[in-house]
N, C-alpha and C positions, 0 to 999 in steps of 0.2 A: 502567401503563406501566413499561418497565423500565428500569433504571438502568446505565450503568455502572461499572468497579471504582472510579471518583473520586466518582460520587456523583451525577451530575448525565444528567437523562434526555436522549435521543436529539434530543428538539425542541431543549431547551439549548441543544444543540450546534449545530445551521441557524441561521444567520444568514438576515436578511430579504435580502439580498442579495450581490453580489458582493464577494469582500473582496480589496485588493488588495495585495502581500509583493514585497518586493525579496528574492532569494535569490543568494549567492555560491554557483556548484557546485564543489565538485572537480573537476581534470580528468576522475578517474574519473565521476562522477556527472554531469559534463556530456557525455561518449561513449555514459553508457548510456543518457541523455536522447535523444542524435540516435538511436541506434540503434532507439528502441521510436517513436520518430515515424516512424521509416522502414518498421518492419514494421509497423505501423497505419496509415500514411498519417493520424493526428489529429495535430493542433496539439500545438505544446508545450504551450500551457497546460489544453487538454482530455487530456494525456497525465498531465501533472503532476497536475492532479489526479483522474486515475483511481489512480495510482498513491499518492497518500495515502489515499484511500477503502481499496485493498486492504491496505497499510500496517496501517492503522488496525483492519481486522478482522484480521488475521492477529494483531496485537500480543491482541487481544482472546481472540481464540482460546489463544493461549498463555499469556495471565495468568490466565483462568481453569481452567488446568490442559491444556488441552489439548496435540495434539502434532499435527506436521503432517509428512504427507510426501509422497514425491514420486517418478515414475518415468518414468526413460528409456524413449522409443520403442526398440521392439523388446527389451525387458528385462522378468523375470518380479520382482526383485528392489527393494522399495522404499528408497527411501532418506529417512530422519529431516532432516529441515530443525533450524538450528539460527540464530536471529540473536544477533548479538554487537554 
C-alpha cells in the first residue's frame, strides 16, 4: 500500500464516516464557492469537498516534484500552474 509524503497510507486517511467542520470563507473563497455550485449545479457541501479531494492530489503532485499545467481553449501554448 502506498504512503504519503507524511507517512500515513491512504485508508488512514477515510474516516468511517461523515466528518463534520465549521469553515469561515473569505469573501473571495465564498464567490468562488457559489460560482463552482452554479456551474456544477452540486451542493455546496458535495462541491467543497470535491474540491479538497483535487486540492489534496494536486498538493501531492507537486510535493513530489511534479509540475502542472494548463491550457486556454483555443491556445497552442501551456501555461505552469504555480500555488502560493
Amino acid at each position: 500500500m502506498s504512503t504519503s509524503h507524511m507517512g500515513a497510507t491512504a485508508q488512514e486517511w477515510q474516516s468511517s464516516g461523515p466528518t463534520r467542520v465549521t469553515v469561515n470563507l473569505a469573501p473571495k473563497a465564498a464567490a468562488a464557492l457559489d460560482q463552482a455550485v452554479k456551474l456544477t449545479g452540486d451542493t455546496k457541501t458535495d462541491t467543497i469537498n470535491r474540491a479538497l479531494q483535487i486540492y489534496a492530489y494536486l498538493e501531492k503532485i507537486t510535493q513530489e516534484g511534479g509540475t502542472l499545467y494548463t491550457r486556454s481553449v483555443g491556445r497552442d501554448e501551456l501555461e505552469r500552474l504555480y500555488f502560493v
